[in-house]
Z-matrix of the N, CA and C atoms (Angstrom, degrees):
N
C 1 1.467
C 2 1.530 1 109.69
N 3 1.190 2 107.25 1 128.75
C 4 1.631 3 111.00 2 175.83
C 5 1.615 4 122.31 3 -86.76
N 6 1.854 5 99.82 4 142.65
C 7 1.101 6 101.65 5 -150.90
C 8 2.014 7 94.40 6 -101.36
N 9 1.307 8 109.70 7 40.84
C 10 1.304 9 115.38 8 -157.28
C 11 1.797 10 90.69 9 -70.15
N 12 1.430 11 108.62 10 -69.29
C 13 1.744 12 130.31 11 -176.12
C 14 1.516 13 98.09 12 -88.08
N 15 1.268 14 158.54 13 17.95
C 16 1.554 15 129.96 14 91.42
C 17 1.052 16 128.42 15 37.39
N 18 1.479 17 128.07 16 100.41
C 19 1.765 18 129.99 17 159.08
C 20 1.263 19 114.90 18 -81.91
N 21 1.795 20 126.71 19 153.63
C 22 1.265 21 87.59 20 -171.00
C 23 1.260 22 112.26 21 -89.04
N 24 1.420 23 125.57 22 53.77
C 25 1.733 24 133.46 23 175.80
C 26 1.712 25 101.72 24 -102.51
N 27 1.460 26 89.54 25 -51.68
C 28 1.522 27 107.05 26 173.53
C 29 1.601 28 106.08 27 -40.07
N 30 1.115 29 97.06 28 -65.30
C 31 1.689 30 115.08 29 -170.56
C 32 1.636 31 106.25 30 -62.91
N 33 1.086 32 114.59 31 -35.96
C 34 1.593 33 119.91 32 173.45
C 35 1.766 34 97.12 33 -56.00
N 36 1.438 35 105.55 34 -77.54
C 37 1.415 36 115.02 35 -174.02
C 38 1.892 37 117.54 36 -35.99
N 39 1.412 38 105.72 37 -43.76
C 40 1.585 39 101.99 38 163.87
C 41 1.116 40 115.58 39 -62.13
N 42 0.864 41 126.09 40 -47.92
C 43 2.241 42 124.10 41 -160.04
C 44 1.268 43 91.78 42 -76.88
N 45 1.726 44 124.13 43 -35.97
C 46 1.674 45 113.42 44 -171.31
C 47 1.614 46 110.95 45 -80.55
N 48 1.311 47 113.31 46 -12.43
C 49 1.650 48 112.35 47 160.78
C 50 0.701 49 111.76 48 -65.25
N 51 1.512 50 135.18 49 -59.39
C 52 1.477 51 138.71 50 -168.39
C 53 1.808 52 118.75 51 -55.87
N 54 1.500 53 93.37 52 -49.59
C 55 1.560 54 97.46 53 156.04
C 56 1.409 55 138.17 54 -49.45
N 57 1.207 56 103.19 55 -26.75
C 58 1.905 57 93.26 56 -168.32
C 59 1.964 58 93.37 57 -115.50
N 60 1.445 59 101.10 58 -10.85
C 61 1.872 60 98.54 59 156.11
C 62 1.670 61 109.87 60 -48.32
N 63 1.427 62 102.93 61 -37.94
C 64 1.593 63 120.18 62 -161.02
C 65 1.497 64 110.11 63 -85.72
N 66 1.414 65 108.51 64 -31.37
C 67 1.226 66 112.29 65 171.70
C 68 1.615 67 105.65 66 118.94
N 69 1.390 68 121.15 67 6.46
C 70 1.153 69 138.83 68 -169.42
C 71 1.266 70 106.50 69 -93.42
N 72 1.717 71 156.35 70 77.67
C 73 1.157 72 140.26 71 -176.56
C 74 1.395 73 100.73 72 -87.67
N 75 1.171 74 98.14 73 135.38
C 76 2.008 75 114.17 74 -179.25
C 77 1.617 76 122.60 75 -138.94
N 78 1.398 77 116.13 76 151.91
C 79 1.085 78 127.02 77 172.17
C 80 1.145 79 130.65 78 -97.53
N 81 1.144 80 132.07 79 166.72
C 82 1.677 81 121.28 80 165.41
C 83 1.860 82 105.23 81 -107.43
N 84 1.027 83 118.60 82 149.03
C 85 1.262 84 131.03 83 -149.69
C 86 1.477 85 107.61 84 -146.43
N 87 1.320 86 112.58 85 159.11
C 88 2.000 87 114.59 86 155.27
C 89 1.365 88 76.02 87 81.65
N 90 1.647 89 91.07 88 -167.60
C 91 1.647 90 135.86 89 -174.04
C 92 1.985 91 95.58 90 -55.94
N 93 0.837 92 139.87 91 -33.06
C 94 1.629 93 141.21 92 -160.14
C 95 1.380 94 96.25 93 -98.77
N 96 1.781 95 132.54 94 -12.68
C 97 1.378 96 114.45 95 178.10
C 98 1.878 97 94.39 96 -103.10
N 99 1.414 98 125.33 97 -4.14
C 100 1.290 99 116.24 98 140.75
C 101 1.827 100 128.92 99 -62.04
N 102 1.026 101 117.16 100 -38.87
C 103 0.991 102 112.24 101 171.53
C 104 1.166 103 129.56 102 -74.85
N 105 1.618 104 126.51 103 -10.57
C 106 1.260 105 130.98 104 168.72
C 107 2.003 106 98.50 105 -78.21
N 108 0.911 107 104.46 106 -22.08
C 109 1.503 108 97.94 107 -170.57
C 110 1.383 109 101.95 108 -93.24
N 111 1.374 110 122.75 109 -29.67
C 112 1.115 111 130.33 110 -164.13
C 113 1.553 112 119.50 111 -141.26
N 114 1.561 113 119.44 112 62.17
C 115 1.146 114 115.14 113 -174.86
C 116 1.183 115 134.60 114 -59.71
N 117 1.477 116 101.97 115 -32.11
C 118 1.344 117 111.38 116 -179.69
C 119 1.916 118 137.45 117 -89.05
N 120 1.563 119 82.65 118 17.46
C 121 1.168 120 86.81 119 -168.59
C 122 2.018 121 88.83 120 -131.85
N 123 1.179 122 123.57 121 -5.06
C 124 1.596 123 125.89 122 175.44
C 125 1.268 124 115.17 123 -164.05
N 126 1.262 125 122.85 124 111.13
C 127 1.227 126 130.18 125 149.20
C 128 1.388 127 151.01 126 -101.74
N 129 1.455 128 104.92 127 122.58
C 130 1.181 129 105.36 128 166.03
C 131 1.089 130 142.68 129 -109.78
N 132 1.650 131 124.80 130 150.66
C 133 1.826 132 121.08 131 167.78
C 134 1.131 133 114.16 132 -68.35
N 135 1.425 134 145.00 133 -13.44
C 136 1.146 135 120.54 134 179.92
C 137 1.820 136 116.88 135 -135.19
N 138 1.388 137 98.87 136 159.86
C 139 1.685 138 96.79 137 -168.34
C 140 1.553 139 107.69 138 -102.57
N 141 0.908 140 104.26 139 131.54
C 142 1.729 141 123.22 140 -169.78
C 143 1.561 142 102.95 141 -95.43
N 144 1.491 143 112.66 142 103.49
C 145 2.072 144 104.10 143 -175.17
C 146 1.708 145 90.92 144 -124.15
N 147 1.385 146 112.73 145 134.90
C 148 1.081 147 133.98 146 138.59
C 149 1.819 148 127.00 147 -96.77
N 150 1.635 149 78.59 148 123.65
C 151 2.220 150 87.29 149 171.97
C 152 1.425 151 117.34 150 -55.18
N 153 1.663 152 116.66 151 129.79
C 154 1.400 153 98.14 152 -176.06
C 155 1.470 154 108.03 153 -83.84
N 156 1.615 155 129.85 154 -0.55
C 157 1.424 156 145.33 155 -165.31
C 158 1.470 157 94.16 156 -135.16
N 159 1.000 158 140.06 157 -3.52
C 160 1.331 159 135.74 158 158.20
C 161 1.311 160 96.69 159 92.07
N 162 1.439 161 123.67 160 161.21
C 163 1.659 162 131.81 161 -178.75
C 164 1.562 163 85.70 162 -162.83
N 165 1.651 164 100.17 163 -167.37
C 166 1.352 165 135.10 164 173.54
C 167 0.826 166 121.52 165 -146.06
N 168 2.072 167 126.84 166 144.91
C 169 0.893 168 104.13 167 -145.85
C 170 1.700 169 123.52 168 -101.99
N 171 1.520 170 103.10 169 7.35
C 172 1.758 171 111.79 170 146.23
C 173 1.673 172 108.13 171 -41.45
N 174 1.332 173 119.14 172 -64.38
C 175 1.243 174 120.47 173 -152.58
C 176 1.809 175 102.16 174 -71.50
N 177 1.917 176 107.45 175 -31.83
C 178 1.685 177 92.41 176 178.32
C 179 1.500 178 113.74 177 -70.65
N 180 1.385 179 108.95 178 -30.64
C 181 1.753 180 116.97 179 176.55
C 182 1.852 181 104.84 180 -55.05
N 183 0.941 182 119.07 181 -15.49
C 184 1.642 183 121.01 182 -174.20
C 185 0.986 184 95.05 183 -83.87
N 186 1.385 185 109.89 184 -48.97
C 187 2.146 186 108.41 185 -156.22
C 188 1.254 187 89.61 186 -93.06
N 189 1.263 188 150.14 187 42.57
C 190 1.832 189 135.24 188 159.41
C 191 1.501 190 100.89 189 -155.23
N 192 1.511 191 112.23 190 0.35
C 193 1.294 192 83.68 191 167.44
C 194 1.975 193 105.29 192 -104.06
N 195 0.659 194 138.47 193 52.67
C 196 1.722 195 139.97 194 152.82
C 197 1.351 196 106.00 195 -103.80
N 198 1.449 197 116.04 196 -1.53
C 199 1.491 198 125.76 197 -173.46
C 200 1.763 199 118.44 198 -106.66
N 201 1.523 200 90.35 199 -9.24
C 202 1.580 201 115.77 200 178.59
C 203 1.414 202 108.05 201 108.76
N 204 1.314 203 125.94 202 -19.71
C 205 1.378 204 121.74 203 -158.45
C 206 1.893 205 90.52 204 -72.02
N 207 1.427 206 94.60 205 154.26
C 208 1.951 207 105.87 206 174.50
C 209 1.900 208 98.59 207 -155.20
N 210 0.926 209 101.27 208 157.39
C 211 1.318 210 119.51 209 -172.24
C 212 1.625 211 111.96 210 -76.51
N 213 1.525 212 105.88 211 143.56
C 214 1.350 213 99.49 212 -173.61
C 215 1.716 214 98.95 213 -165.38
N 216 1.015 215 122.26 214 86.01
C 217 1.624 216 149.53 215 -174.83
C 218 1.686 217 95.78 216 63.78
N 219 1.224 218 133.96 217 -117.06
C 220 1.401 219 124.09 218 179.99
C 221 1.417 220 141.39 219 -71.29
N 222 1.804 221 83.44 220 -14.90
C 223 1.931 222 120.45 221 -166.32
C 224 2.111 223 104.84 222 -96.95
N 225 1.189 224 84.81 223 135.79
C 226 1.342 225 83.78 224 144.58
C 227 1.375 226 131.54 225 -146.73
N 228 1.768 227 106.30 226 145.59
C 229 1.191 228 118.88 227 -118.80
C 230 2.091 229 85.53 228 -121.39
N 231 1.579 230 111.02 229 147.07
C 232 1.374 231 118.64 230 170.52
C 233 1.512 232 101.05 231 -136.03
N 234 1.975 233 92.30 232 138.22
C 235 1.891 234 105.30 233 -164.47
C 236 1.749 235 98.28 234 -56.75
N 237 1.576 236 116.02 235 -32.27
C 238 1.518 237 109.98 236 -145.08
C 239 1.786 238 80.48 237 -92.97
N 240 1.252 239 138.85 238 -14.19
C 241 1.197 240 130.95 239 -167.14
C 242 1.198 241 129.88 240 -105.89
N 243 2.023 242 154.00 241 136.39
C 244 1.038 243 123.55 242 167.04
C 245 1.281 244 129.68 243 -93.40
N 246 1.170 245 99.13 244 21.92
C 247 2.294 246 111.42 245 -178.68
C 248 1.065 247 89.88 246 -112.74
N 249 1.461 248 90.47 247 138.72
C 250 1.434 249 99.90 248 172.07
C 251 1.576 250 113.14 249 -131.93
N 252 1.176 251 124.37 250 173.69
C 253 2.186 252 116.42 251 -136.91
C 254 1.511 253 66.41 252 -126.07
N 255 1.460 254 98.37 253 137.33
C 256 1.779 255 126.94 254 157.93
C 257 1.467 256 116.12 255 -136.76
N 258 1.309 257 111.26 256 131.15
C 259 1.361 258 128.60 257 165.11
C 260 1.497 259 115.08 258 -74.98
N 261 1.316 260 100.08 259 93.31
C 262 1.510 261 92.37 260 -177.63
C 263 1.648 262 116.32 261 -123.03
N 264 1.182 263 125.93 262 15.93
C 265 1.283 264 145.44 263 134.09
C 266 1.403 265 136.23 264 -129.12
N 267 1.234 266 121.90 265 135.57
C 268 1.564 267 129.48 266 175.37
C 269 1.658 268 99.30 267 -60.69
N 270 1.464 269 129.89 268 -51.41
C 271 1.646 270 128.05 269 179.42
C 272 1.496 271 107.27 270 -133.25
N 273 1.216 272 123.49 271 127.92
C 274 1.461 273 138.08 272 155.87
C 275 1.521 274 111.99 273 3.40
N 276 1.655 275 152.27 274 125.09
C 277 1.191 276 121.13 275 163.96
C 278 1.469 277 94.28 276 -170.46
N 279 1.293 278 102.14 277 157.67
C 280 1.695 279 102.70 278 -174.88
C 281 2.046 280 100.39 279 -137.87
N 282 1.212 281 91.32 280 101.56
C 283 1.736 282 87.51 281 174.16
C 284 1.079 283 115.10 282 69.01
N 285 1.885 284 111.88 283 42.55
C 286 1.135 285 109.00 284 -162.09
C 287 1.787 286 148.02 285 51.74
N 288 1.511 287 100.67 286 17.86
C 289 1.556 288 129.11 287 -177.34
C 290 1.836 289 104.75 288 -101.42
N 291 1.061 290 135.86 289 104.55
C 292 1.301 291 130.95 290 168.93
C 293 1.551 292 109.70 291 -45.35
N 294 1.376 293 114.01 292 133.54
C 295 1.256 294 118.21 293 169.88
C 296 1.447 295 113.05 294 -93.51
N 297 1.286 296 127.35 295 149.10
C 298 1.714 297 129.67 296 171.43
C 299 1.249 298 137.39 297 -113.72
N 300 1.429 299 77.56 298 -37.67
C 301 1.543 300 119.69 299 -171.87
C 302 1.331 301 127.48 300 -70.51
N 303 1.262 302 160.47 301 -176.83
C 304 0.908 303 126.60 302 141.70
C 305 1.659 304 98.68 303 170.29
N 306 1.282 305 125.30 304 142.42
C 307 1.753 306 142.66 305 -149.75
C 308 1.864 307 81.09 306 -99.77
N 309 0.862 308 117.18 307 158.56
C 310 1.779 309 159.98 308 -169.34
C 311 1.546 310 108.64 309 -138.21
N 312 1.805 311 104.89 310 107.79
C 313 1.020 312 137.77 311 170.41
C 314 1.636 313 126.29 312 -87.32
N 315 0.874 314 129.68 313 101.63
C 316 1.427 315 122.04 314 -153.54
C 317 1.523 316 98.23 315 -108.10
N 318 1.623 317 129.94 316 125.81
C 319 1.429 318 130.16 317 156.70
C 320 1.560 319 105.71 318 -139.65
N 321 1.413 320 110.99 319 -169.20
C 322 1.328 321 121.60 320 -140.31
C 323 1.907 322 87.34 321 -95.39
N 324 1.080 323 124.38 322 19.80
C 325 1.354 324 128.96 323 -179.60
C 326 1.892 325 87.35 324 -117.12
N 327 1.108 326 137.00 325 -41.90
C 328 1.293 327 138.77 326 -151.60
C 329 1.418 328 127.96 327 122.55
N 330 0.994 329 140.96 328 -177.77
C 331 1.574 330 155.31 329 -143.20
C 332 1.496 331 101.61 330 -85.94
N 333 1.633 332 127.14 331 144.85
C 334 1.922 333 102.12 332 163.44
C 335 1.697 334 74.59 333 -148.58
N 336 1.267 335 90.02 334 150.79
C 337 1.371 336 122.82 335 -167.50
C 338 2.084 337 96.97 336 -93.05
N 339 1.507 338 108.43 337 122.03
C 340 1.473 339 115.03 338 -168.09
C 341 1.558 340 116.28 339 -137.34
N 342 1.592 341 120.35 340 137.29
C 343 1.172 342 109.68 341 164.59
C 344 1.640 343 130.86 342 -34.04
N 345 1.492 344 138.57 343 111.52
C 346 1.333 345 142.53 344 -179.72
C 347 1.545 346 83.35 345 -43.37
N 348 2.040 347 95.18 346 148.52
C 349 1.543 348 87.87 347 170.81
C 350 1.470 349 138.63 348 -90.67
N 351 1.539 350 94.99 349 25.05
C 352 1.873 351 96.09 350 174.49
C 353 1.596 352 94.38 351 -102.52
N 354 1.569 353 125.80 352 -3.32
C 355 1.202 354 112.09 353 161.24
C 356 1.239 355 119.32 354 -92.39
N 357 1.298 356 136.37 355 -13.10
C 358 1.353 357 129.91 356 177.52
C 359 1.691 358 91.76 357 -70.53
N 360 1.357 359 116.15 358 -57.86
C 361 1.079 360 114.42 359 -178.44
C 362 1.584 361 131.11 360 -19.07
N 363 1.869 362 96.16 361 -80.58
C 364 1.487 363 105.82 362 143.90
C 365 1.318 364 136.59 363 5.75
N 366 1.856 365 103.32 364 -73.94
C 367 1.009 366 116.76 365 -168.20
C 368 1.045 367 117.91 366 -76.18
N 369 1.324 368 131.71 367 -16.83
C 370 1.504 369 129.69 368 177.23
C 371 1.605 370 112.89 369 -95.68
N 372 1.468 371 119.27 370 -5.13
C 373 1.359 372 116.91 371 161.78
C 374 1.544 373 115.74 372 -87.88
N 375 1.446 374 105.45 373 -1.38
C 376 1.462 375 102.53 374 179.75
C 377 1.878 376 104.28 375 -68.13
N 378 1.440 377 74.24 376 -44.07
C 379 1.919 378 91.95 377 -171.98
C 380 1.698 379 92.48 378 -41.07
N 381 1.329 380 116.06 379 -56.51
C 382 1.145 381 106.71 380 -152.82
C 383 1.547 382 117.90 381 -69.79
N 384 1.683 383 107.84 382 -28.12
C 385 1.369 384 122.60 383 -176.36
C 386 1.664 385 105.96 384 -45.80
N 387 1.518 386 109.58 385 -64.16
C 388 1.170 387 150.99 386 -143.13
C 389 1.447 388 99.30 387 -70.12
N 390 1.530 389 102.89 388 -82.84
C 391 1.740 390 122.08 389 175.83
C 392 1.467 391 116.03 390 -98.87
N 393 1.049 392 107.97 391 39.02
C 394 1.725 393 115.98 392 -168.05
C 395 1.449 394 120.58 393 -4.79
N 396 1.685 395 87.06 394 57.97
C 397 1.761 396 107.14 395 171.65
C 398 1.282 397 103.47 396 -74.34
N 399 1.920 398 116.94 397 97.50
C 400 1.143 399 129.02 398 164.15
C 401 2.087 400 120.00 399 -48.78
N 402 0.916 401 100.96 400 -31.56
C 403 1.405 402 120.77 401 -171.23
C 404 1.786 403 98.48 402 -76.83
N 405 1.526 404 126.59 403 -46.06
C 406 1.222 405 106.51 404 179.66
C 407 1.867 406 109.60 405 -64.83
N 408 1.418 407 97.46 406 -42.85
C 409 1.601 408 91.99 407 -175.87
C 410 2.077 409 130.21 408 -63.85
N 411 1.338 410 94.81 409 -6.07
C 412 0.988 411 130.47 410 155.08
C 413 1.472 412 114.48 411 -43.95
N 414 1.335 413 97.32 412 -77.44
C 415 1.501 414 113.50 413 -175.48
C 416 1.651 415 112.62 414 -69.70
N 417 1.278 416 103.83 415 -51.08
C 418 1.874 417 84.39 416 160.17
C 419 1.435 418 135.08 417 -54.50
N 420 1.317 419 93.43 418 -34.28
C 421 1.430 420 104.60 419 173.31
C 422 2.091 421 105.37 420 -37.62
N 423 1.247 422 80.77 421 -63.54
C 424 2.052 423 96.04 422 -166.28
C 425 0.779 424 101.88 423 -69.03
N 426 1.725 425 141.33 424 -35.27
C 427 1.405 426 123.04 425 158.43
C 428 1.419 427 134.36 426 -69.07
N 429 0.977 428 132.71 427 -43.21
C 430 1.805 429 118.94 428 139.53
C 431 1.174 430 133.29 429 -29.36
N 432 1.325 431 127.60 430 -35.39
C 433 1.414 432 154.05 431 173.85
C 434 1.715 433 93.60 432 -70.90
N 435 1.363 434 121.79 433 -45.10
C 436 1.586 435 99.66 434 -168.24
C 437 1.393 436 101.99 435 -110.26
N 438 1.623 437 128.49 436 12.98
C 439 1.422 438 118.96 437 179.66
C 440 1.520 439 92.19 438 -125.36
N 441 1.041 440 123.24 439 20.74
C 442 1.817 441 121.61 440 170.61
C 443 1.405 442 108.66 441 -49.61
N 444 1.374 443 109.21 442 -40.48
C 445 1.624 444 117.26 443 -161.10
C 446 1.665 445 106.55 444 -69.84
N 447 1.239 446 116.75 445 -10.34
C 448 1.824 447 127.83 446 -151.52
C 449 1.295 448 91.39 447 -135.48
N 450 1.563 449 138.12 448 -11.22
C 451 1.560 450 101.17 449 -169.33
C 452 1.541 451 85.55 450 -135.14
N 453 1.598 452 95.60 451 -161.31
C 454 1.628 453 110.10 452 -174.36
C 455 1.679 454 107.62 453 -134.99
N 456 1.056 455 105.75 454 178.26
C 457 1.804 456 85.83 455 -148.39
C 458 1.403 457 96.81 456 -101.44
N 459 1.877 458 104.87 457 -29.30
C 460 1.584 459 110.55 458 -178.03
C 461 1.702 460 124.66 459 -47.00
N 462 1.485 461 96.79 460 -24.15
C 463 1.690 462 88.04 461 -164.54
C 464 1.978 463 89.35 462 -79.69
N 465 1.073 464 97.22 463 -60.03
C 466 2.007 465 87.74 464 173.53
C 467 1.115 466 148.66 465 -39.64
N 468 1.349 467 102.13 466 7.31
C 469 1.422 468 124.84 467 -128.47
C 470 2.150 469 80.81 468 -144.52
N 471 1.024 470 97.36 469 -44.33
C 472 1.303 471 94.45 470 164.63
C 473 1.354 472 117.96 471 -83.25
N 474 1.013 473 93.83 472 -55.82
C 475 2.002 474 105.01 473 -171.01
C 476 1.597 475 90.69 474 -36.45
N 477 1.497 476 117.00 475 -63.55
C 478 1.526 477 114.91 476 -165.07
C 479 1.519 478 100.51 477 -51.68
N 480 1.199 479 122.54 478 -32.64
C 481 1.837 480 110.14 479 -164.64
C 482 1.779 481 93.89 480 -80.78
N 483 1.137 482 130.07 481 -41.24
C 484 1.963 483 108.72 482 176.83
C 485 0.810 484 101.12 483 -81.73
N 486 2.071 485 140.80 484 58.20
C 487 1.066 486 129.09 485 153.09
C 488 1.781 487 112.08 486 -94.74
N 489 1.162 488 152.97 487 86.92
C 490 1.164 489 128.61 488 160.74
C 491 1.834 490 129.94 489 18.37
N 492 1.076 491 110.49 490 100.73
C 493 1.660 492 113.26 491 -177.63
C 494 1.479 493 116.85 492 -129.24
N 495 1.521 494 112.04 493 23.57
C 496 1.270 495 117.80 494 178.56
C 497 1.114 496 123.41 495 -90.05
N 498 1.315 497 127.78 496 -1.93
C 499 1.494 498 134.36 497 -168.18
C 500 1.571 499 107.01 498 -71.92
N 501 1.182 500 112.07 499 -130.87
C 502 1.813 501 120.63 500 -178.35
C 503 1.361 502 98.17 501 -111.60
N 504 1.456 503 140.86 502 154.67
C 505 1.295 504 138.26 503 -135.74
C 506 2.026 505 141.85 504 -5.97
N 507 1.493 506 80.98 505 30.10
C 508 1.476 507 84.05 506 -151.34
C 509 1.414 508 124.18 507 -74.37
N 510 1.266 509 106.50 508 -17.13
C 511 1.583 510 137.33 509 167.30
C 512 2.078 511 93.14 510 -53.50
N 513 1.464 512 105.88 511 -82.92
C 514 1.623 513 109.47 512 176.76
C 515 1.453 514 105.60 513 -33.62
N 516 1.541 515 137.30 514 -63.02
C 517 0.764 516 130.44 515 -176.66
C 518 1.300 517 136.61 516 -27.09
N 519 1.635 518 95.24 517 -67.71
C 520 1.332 519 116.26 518 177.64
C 521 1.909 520 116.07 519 -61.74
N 522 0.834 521 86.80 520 -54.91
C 523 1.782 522 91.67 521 167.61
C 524 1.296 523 106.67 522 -49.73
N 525 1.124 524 122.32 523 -47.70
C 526 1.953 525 121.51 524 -174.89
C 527 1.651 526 104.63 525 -88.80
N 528 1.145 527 115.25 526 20.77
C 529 1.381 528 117.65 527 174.81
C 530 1.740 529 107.56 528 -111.78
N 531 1.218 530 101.98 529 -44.85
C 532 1.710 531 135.28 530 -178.94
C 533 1.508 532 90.38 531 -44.69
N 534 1.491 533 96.84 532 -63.99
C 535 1.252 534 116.36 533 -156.40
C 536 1.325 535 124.18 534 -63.25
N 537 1.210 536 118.33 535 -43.39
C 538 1.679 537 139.81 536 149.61
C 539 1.320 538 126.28 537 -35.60
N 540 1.799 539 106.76 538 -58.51
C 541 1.215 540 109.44 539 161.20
C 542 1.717 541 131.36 540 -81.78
N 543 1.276 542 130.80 541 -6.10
C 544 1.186 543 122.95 542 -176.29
C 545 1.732 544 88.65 543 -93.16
N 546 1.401 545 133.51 544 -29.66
C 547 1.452 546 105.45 545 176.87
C 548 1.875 547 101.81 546 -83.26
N 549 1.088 548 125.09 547 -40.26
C 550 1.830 549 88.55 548 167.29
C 551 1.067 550 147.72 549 -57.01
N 552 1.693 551 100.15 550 -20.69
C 553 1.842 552 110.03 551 137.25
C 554 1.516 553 112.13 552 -14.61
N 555 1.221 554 108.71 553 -86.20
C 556 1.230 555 132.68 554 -127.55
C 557 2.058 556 96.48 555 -117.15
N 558 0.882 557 100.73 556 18.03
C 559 2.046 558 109.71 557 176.08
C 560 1.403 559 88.22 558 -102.46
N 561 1.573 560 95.23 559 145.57
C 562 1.357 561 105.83 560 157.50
C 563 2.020 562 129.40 561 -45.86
N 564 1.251 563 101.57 562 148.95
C 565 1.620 564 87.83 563 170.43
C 566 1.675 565 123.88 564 -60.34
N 567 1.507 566 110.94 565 133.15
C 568 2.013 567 88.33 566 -176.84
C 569 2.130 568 93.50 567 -93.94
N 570 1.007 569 89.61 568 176.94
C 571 1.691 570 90.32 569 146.61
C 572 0.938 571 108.41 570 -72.61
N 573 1.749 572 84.36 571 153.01
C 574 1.507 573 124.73 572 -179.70
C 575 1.713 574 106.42 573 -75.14
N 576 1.787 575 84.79 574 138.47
C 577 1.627 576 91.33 575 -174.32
C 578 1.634 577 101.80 576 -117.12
N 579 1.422 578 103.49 577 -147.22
C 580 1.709 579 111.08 578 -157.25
C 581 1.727 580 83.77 579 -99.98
N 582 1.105 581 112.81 580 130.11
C 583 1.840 582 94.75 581 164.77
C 584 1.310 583 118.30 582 -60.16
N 585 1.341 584 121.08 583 160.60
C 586 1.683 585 134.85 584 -176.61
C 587 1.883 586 86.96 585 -89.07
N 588 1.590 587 96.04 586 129.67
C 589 1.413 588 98.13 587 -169.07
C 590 1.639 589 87.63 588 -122.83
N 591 1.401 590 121.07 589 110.36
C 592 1.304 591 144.97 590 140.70
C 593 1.529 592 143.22 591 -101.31
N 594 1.249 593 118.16 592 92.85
C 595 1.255 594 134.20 593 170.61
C 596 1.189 595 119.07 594 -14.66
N 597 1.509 596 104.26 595 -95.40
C 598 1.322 597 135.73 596 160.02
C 599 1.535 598 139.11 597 -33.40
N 600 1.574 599 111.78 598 -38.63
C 601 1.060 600 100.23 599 -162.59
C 602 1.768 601 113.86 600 -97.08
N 603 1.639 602 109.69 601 170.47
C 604 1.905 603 93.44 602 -148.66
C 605 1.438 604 76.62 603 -108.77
């Protein structure tokens, strides 16, 4: 099956078959397990997988390339596809918190294993805690803002409190993160915009 017209959920769901054929069970993670939850509000080209048993990344280059994927500086890259699959953890983890858990994505390729979305969430306020990547909190922002209607606020609401806030402003942070997201909770819906399309960022 060609991976020409491919979402990158679709495309998640292929490479994560091929993986756990191999013995590799994986997640999708970072900025790209927002966009599976939230396409329309962030996109990305590339898929971010963490091993939930850990691998290497000889052994993930084995299990995705019969799938076309081949290596190409950190990425690996397929001719018919424009996402491209990165190993960017040996085990699941957010701020140094083991992840376990994890939401089931279902498409017409099969199942892919994904950050729950108060952990994607999470995970992109870490960015911000940490490296006060304004741009990830951004993006949670708009995804809370467009899944208000479907979720509940408590589980996010936790996730943000086992985030680490001890660093150098991290206390402000976190409060101005809280704070951001519990009123897009709770704001009216706006129109729908263009998603924020980032490649690169994790």
């Amino acid at each position: 099956m060609t991976l020409r017209r491919a979402t990158l959920t679709e495309v998640a769901a292929r490479a994560s078959a091929h993986l756990e054929r191999a013995g590799i069970p994986v997640a999708v993670v970072g900025g790209s397990a927002v966009t599976i939850h939230a396409p329309e509000v962030y996109a990305s080209n590339d898929i971010d997988f963490a091993a939930i048993r850990g691998t290497t990344r000889r052994d993930f280059a084995a299990a995705v390339a019969p799938l076309g994927f081949g290596a190409s500086g950190r990425d690996f890259v397929h001719p018919e596809s424009r996402f491209t699959l990165d190993l960017v953890a040996d085990t699941p983890f957010i701020d140094q918190r083991p992840i376990t858990r994890f939401a089931k994505v279902s498409t017409r390729f099969g199942q892919v294993r994904v950050y729950r979305f108060e952990d994607a969430i999470a995970d992109r306020v870490a960015a911000f805690l940490h490296w006060g990547d304004s741009q990830s909190l951004d993006v949670a922002e708009s995804a809370v803002r467009a899944r208000a209607g479907e979720i509940a606020w408590q589980p996010i609401e936790s996730a943000l409190k086992r985030l680490d806030a001890t660093g150098p402003a991290g206390v402000e942070r976190l409060s101005l993160a809280t704070t951001r997201l519990r009123s897009a909770y709770t704001a009216p819906m706006p129109r729908r915009r263009s998603a924020v399309n980032k490649s690169r960022r994790r």
